[in-house]
Structure formats: C-alpha cells, structure tokens
C-alpha positions in Angstrom: -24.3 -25.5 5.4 -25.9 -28.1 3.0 -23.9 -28.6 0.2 -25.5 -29.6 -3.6 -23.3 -31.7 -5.4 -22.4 -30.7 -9.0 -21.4 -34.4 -9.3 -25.1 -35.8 -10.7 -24.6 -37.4 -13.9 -26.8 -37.6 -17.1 -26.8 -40.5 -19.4 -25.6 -39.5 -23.2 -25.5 -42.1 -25.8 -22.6 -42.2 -28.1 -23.7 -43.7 -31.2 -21.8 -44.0 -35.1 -22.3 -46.2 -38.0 -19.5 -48.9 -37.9 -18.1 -47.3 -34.7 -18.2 -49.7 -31.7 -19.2 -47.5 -28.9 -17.7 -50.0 -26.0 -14.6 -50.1 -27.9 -14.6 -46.3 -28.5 -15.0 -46.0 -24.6 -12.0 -48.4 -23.6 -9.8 -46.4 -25.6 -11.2 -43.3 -24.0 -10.6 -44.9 -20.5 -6.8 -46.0 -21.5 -5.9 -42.4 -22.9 -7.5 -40.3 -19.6 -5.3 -43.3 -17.8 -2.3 -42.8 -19.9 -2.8 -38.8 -19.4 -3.0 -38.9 -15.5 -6.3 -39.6 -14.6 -6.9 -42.2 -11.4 -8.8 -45.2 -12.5 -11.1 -44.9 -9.5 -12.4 -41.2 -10.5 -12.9 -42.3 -14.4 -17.0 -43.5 -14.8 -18.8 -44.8 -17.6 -22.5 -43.8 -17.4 -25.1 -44.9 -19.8 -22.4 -44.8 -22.6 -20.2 -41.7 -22.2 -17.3 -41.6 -19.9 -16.3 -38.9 -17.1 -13.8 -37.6 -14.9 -14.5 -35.4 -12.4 -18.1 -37.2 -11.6 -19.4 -34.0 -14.1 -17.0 -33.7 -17.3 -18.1 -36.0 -20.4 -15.1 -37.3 -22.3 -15.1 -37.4 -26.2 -13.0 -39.8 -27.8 -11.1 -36.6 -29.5 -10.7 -34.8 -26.7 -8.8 -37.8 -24.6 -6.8 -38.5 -27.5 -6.0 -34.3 -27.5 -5.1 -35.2 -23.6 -1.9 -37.2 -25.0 -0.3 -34.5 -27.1 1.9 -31.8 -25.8 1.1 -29.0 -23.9 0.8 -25.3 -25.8 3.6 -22.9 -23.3 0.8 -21.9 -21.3 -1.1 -22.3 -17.8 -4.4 -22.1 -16.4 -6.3 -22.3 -12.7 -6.9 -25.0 -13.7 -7.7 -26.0 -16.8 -7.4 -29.1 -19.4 -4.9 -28.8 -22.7 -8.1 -28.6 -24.9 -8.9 -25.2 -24.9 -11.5 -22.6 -27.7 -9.2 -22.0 -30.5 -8.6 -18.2 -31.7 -11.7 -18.6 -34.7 -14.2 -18.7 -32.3 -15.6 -15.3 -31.2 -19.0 -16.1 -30.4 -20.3 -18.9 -28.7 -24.2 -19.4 -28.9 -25.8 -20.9 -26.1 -29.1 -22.1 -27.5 -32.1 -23.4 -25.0 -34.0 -26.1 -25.3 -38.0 -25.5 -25.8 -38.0 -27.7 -22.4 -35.1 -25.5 -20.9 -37.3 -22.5 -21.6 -40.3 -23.8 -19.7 -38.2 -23.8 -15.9 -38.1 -19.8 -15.4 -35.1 -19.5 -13.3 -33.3 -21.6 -15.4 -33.3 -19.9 -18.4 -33.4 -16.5 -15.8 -29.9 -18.1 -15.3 -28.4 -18.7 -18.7 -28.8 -14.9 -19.2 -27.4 -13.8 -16.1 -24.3 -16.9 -16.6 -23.9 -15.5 -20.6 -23.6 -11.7 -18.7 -20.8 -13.0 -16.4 -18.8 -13.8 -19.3 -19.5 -11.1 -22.1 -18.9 -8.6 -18.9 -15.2 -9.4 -18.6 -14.4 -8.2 -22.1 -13.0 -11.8 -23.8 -11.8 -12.3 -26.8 -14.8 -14.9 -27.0 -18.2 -13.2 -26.2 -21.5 -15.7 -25.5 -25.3 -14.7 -27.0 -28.3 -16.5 -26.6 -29.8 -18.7 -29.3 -31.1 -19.0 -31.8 -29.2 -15.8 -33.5 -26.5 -14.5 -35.9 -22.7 -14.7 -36.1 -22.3 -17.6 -34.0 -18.6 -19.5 -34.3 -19.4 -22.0 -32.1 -22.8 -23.7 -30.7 -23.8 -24.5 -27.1 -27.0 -26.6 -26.5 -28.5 -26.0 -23.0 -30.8 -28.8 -22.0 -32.3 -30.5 -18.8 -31.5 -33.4 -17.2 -33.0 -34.6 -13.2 -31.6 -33.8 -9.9 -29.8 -30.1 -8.8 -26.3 -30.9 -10.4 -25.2 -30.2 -14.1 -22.6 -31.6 -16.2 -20.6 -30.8 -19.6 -17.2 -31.3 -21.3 -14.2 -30.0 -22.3 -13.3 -28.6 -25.3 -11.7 -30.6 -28.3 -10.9 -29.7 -32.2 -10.9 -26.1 -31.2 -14.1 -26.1 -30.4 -16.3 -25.7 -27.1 -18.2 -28.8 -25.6 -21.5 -28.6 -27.1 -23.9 -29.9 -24.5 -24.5 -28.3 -20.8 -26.8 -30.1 -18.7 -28.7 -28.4 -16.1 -31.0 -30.4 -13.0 -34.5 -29.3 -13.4 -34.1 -29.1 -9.7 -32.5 -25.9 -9.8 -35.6 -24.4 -10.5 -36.3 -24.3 -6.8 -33.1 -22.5 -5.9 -32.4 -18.9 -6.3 -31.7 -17.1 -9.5 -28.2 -16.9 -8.5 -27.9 -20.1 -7.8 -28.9 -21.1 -11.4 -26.2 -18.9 -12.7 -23.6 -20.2 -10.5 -24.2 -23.8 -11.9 -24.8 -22.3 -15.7 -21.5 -20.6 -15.5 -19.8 -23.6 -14.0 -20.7 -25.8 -16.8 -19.6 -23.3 -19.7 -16.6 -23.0 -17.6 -16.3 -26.8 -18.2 -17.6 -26.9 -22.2 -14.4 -23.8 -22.6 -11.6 -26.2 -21.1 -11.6 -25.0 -17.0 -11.3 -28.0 -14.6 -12.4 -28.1 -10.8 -10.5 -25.3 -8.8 -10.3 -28.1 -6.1 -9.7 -31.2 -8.2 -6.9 -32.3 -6.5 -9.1 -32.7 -3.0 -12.8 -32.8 -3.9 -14.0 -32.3 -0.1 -13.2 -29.1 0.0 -16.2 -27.8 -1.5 -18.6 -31.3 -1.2 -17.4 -32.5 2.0 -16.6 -35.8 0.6 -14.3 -37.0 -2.1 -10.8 -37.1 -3.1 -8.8 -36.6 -6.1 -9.8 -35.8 -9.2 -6.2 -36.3 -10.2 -3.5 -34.2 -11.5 -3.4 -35.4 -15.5 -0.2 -33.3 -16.3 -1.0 -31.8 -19.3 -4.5 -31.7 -18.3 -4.6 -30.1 -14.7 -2.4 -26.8 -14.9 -2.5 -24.3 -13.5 -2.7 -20.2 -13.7 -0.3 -17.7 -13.0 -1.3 -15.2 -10.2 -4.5 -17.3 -9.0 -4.2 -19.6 -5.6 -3.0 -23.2 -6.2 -5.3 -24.2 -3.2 -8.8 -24.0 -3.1 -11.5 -22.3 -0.4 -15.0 -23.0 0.4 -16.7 -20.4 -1.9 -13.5 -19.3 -3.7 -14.1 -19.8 -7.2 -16.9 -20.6 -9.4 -15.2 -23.4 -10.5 -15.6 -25.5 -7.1 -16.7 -29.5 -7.7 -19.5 -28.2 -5.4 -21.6 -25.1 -4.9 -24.1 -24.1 -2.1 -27.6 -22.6 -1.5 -26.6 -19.5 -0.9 -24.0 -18.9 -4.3 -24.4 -15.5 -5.5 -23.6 -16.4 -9.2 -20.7 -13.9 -9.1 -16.7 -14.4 -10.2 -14.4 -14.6 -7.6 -11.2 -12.1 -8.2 -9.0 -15.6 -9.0 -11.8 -16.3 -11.7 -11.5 -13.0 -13.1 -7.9 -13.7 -13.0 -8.1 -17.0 -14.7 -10.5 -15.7 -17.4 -8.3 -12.7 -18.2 -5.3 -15.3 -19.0 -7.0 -17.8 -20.6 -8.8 -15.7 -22.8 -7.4 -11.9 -23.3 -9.1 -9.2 -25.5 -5.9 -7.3 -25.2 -8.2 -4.5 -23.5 -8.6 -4.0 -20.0 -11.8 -4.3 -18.8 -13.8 -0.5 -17.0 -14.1 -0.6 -13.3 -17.4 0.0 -13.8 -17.5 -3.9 -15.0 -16.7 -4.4 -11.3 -18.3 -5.2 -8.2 -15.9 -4.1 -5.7 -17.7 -4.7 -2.6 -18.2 -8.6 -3.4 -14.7 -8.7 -2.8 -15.2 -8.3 0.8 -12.7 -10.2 2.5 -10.6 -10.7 -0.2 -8.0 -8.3 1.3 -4.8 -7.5 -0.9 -6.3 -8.4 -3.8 -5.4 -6.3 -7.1 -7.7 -5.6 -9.9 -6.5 -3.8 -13.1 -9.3 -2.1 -14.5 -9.4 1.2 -16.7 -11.5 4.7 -16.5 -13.1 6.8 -19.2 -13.0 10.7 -19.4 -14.8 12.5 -17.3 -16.4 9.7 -15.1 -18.7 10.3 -12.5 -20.0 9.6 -9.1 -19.5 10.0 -5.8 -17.0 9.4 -3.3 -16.4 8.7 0.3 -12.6 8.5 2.3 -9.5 9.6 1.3 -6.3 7.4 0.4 -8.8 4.8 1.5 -12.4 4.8 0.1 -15.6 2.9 1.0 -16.1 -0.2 -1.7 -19.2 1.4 -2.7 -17.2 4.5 -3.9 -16.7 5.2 -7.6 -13.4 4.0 -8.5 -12.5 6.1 -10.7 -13.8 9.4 -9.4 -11.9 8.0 -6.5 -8.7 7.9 -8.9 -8.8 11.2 -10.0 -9.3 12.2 -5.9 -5.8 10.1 -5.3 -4.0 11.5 -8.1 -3.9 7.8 -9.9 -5.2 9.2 -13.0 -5.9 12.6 -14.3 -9.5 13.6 -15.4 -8.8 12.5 -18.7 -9.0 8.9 -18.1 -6.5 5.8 -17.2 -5.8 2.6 -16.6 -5.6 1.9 -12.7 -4.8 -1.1 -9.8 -7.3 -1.2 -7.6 -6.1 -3.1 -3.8 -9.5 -4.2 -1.8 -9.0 -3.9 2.0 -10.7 -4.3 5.4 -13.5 -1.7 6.3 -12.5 1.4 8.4 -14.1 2.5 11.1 -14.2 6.4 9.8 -13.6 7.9 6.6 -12.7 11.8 6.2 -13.5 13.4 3.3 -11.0 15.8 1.7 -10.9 17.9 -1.9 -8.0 17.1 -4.0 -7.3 17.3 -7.7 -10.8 19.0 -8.4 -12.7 16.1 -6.4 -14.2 16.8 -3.4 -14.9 13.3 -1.1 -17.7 12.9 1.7 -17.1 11.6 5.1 -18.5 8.5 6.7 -18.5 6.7 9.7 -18.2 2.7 9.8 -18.2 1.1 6.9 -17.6 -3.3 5.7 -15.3 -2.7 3.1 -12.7 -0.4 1.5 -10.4 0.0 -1.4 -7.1 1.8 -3.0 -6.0 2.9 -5.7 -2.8 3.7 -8.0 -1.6 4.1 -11.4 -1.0 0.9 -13.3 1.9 0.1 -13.0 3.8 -1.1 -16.1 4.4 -5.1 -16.4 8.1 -5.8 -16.1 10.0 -6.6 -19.1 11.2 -9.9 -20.3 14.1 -11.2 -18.7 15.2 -12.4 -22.2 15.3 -8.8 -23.2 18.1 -8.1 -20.8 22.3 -8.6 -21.1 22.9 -9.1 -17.5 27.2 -9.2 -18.2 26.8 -5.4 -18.9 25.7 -5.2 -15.3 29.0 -6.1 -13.7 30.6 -4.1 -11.1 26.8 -2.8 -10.5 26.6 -5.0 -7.8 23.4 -5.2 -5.1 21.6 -3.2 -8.1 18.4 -5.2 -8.5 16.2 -6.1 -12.0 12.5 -7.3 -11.8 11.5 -9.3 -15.1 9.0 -11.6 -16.0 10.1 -15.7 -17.5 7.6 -17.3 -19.7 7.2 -21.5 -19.0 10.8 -22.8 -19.0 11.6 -25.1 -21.5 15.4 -25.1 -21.2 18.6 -22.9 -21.8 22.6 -23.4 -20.3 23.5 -22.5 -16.9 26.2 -22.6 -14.0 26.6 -22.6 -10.2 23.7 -23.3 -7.6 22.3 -20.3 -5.7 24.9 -17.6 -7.4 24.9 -18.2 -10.9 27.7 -16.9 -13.7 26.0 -13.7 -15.1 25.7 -15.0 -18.9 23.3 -18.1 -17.7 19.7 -18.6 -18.7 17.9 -16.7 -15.8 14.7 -18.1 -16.0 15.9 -21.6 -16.4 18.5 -20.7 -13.2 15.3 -19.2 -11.5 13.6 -22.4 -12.0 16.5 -24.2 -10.0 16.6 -21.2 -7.7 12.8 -22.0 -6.7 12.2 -18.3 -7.2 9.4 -19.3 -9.8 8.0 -22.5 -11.4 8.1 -24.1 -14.3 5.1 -22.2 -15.7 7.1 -18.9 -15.5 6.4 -16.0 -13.3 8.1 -12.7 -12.2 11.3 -12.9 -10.6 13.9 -10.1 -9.3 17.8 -10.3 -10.2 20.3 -9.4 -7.6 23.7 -8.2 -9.5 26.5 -10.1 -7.4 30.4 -10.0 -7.7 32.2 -12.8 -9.6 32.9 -15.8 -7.8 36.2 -17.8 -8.3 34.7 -21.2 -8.7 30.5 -22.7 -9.6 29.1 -25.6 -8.4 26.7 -27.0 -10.7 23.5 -29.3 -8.9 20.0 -30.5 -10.1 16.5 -29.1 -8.5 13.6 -29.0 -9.5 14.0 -30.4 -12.6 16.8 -28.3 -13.6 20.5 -29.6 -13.7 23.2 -26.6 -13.7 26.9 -26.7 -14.4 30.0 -26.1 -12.7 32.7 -23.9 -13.3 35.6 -22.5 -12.6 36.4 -18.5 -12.0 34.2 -16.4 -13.8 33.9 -12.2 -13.4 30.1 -11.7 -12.7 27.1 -13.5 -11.1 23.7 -12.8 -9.9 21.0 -14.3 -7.4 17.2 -14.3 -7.9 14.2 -14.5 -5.5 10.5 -14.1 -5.9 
C-alpha cells in the first residue's frame, strides 16, 4: 500500500521590526531541546522551525513547552492547548483554496468531524459571525500539509494543505484537513515515538515530557490506520475518527454532554472488537432492528436499547460494546420492540445501561473498612502529584491510595481507575521506591489494603 507522507514542508517567513529572526529561531531550537525534543528531528525551513517534519514552532509556544504541565493527559498531545474562551474556531479559505474542489469539499466535511462530537469548541467556515479564534486555510505544493500547535490560548492560525490532494478522494482531503486542525488545537502524532509505523520510514519524534502525553483510555501504541492523528495517511483514508480519537477528543475537550448515537457510525468500527462507546438516546427513537442481545452494526442503537432493556422508551444514556459479525441473528419482541432476523452479517454490537463512573478514591475513608476484609472498592485517581504512604505491595489502610497505586503499578502517573482490596493488618511495613514513588516503613498497624488495575 503506497503511503503519502504528511511530512512535506512549506516555507513561512517569520518577520518583526527589531526582531532578529535567526536569533528568534536559536532560541526556539534550545527551548524544543531543553523540552525533550531530539536535535536530529528539529528542522529550520525557509525561516520557521519544526518538529515532527509537519508542526511549525512559534517562539511562544516553545517557550510555553518549558512551563509546567496543567494535571491533565492527552493521546498525545503538546502542553499548549485552546484555552476555555474560545468556542468557535473559524476556518477561513483562501480565494486560492476555494479554486481546488475537493479541497475545500474537505474542509467542510473535516469542520463536520469536529462540530459532530459535541465539543465545547465548535468550528464554522469563514468568513462569518461569533468567531473566538481564526484559522487560515491555504495551499502549499506536494500531497502533505502542515500546521502548529496552539500557544497564548489560542489555536495555530495557519493549516497548509498540498494542492496535490486535489487528485485524491474527498475523504482523503478530509483526513489530511482534520489532521492539521488536530495539530493547530495542540494533538501530536499518535505514533510520534516511532514514525514508521504509519510512513514506513523514520524514527522518533521524541518524547518532550511535558509535550508528548498521553490520554487516559486510548492505546499508548500506534496501528497502521488507527487514528487520524498518524505522521502518515494513505490513499484509501476514509476521513473518519477512529474510536481512540473520539476518545481523545472527548477528554481534551468535553461539552459535559454526551454525544446521540445517532452521531455514530457504528459499523466503521469493524474490527475494533471490545471497544465501548458512551453515547445517549432521545424519546421515542426510531428505526429498525435486527438480532437479539447481539445486533447487526447497522441496527439502530437505540431502538436496539429499548429491545435489550438498557434504557426505557423514554430515553437514556447507554455503552455501546462493538463485536465480531455473527453468522445468524434471531429476531425476538421484547420491551414493545419487535427485532428482524438475519443471516450473516460483518459486524455486530451490544448494549447496556451506562454505567456510573466510579467515585473518587479521595472521597473514601478506607480505616472505616477494617475487619471487612476481601471486600473490594473501584475508584478513579486523578494525576498523582504526591501524598504519605507505608509498606510495598500491602499498604497501612490510612495511606494515599492513589500515590500507593502508583507504586503498586496498578495505574500511572496520569491517574486512572484502580480497585481496592480490604486486607487484615499486618504486624510490620516495609517501605521501597517504584516508579517514582518512595513509601515508608512501619511497624504494626490494624488495617491494610492492596490495589490492582
């Protein structure tokens, strides 16, 4: 399969009264060094520097680069990120832009991806009202495109899309336009940290510390195809987000709402077996329906819900599980929904109530739990940033759990879910360091507990 670099640069000139712009560049150079970057993956084109062969540099945003993280994490993404008073981002077209078809076919379809996952952020196309931020979407040679990252709390405000494009698909255009403004909102390469995964050649982007992280409950290793946010793409991209992309999205920038299944695409997650998808249903949806338990991925959702008893006819919130294609599906009335049988079919789903997000494990007294022991607690750690504990393995039942599930290895630094085992007092604590955490010892104490995933 031929693969089309996203790696083709285009030449921007940096220019300021009384501002040296070679002098501006060094310092741009030193701070991605100083922030993690390789040397050998830094490049200064026709004035502007880049990482990542397709990411222009400011001088504000490396300097950004050098300043503590916010407690947060992304698949991957840089520390500059859209501040909270942006809500609407206007992408606005060159007159040349305009003149290649699919490419401007593409920025509408690549402004629809976004505005259909219900951000807090929406994008339009310019020239229009209400815009909080501007994006200028201009040409440059070759099939490639390139952009920046955000700084100042602002979105980078130049994509650049090949002209070449033009003779690829719709889809493809879209794929390339929602890559860049994945770039210009603060997302870095899915496979940064190994380039040939999607181009066949390269290495590593490098891991900058504060600006690779990555996001809770997407892969930390990337696929061919996987995510949108590839260094490369291929002919045949359909423009569509993968579910770790919806993921991703969804953290880095919430509404608070939960997106309608109707939003969804479930049968482009083909493949993509065990993967979960929160989504909610209006009152009185429609459609039909084949399977039971199990329905076709071309099924309505949430007709389907109301069939499975996830949700009464009123409406819900539900968790939808993709799986692998049945050969048969049997047809059954249930809960006023009657289903349709079908023979084979390439893809299937489930689907259940939503089930509620654990609680914090902050929120719990774990000491009031003794003599409960074997009773287990699932709750959800924020990034760890410190907090007192003893032993190694068992831990005294008034420690920091998410700081002793951190040494555990139960969850990362970046936080995560993690379940608490109640366990008897031990008469002695051994205290040890691991992964970055250094616990106490002690002597006798009444109550313990154990964590895993």
């Amino acid at each position: 399969m031929r693969k089309l670099s996203m790696a083709l640069l285009v030449g921007v000139t940096l220019v300021g009264c009384g501002v040296d712009p070679e002098a501006e560049n060094q310092e741009i150079v030193s701070n991605l060094i100083e922030a993690g970057f390789p040397a050998e993956d830094i490049m200064v084109a026709d004035g502007a520097v880049y990482v990542g062969r397709d990411a222009h540099v400011t001088l504000e945003a490396s300097r950004e680069m050098l300043q503590a993280p916010a407690e947060s994490a992304e698949q991957y993404r840089t520390t500059n990120l859209v501040g909270s008073s942006v809500t609407k981002i206007c992408v606005n077209p060159t007159s040349t832009f305009n003149t290649f078809p699919l490419l401007s076919q593409g920025l509408d379809l690549a402004i629809a991806n976004y505005n259909e996952r219900g951000l807090r952020i929406t994008f339009a196309r310019g020239p229009t009202t209400g815009c909080t931020a501007n994006i200028t979407a201009q040409t440059m040679s070759g099939t490639g495109g390139s952009a920046g990252f955000p700084s100042g709390g602002l979105p980078y405000g130049i994509i650049n899309i090949g002209t070449g494009l033009n003779s690829y698909s719709a889809d493809v255009n879209e794929h390339v336009i929602t890559h860049e403004l994945g770039h210009a909102v603060g997302f870095r390469h899915s496979d940064y940290y190994n380039r040939s995964i999607s181009c066949g050649a390269g290495g590593d982007e490098g891991d900058a510390g504060v600006g690779v992280i990555h996001i809770p409950g997407t892969p930390t290793t990337a696929t061919v195809g996987g995510s949108i946010m590839n260094s490369c793409f291929r002919s045949t991209e359909t423009g569509e987000w993968t579910s770790s992309d919806i993921t991703a999205l969804a953290y880095l920038y919430p509404s608070g709402a939960v997106a309608s299944c109707s939003s969804y695409n479930f049968m482009s997650y083909r493949g993509q077996n065990g993967t979960q998808i929160q989504c909610s249903c209006a009152a009185g949806s429609a459609g039909t329906v084949w399977g039971t338990d199990l329905y076709t991925d071309d099924s309505n959702v949430c007709v389907a819900a109301v069939h499975a008893g996830a949700i009464p006819s009123t409406g819900g919130t539900v968790v939808v599980t993709i799986q692998p294609g049945q050969s048969s599906y049997t047809g059954t009335t249930r809960n006023g929904i009657t289903t349709n049988s079908y023979g084979a079919w390439g893809g299937s789903f489930s689907v259940a109530g939503q089930t509620p997000p654990p609680s914090s494990c902050s929120s719990y007294n774990f000491i009031s739990y003794r003599g409960q022991n074997g009773t287990q607690v699932r709750c959800s750690c924020p990034a760890v940033s410190g907090g007192a504990v003893w032993g190694t393995d068992v831990y005294t039942d008034d420690s920091t759990v998410c700081a002793a599930a951190v040494h555990a290895g139960a969850i990362p630094a970046t936080g995560g879910t993690v379940t608490v085992t109640i366990q008897p007092g031990q008469g002695s604590y051994t205290g040890t360091t691991r992964n970055g955490i250094t616990t106490y010892s002690y002597g006798a104490w009444a109550g313990s507990f154990t964590l895993s995933p």
